[in-house]
Each structure stands twice: as structure tokens, then as C-alpha cells.
C-alpha positions as CSV (number, residue, x, y, z in Angstrom):
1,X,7.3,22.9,-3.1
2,X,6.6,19.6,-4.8
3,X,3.9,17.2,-3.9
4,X,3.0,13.7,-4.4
5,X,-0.3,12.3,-6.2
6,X,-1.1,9.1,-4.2
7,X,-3.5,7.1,-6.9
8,X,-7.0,6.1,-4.7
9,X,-9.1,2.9,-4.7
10,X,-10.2,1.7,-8.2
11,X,-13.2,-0.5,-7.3
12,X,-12.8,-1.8,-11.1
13,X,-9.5,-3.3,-10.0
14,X,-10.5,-5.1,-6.7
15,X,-6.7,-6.7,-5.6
16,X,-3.1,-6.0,-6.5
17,X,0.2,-7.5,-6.9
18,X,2.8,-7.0,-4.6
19,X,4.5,-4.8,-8.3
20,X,1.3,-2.9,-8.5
21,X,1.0,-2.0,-5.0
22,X,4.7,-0.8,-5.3
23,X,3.9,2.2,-7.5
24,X,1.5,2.9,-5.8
25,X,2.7,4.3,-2.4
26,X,6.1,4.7,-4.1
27,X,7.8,2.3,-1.7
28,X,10.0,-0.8,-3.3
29,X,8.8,-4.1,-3.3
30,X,11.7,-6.0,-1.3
31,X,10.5,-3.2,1.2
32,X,6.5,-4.9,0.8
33,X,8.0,-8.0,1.0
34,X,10.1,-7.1,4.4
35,X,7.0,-5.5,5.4
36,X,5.1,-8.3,5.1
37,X,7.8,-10.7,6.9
38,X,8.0,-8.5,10.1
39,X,4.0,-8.1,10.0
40,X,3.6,-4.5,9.5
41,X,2.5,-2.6,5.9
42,X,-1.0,-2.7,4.1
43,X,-2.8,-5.8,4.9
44,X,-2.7,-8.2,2.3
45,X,-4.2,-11.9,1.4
46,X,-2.2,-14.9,0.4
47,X,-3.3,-17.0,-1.9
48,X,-2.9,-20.7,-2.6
49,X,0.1,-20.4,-0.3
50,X,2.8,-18.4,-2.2
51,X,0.5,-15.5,-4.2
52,X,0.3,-12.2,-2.0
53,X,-2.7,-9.6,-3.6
54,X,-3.4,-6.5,-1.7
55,X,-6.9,-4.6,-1.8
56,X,-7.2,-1.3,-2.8
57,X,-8.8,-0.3,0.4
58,X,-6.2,-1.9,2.9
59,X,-4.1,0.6,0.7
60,X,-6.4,3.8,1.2
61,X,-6.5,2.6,4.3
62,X,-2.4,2.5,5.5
63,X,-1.9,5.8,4.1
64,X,-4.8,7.7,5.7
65,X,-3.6,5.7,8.7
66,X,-0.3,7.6,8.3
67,X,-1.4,10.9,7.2
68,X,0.6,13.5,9.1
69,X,-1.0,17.1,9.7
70,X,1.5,20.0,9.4
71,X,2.3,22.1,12.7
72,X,1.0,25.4,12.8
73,X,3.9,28.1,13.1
């Protein structure tokens, strides 16, 4: 069984691009960008209009949001 390493909050790096934020949950960024369109995914601030940055928190955030405890057998 293989798992996944999902990289936490770096407060040194307080927002993200929509490329960076990518990697991160290992999900495409036409699929942020879709996301964002339909109004559902990580929060993220727009900035002067056209830039999108994303927190590291509202990341944290999503995924423990989504977090999905095994059954028991």
C-alpha cells in the first residue's frame, strides 16, 4: 500500500499561485481553474483583477475538510 505526503502550511510562504497550489494537492491546474469558475475548491484571493493567490491555510483547510476516515471491517 502506497500513500501520499500532502506538504502542510509554510507560514514563510504566506500565498500561492494557482502552479504552486497544483502540486500541492496533486490536482491539475485547469481543474483549479474549473474549480474556481463553478465556485467550489480552496478559497482563494484575486488580485488586481486577473492574479488568483491561494493561502496556505485555505489549503490545510480543504483537505482536512475532505479527510475521509476508513470503515472499520
Amino acid at each position: 500500500m502506497t500513500s501520499t505526503t500532502i506538504p502542510t502550511a509554510d507560514p514563510a510562504m504566506p500565498t500561492l499561485t494557482t502552479e504552486q497550489v497544483a502540486e500541492l494537492p496533486q490536482v491539475g491546474v485547469q481543474t483549479l481553474v474549473n474549480w474556481r469558475s463553478q465556485g467550489v475548491g480552496p478559497a482563494f484571493a484575486r488580485l488586481d483583477g486577473k492574479r488568483v493567490r491561494y493561502r496556505h491555510t485555505d489549503i490545510d483547510a480543504y483537505v482536512a475538510e475532505r479527510i475521509v476516515a476508513p470503515k472499520s471491517a
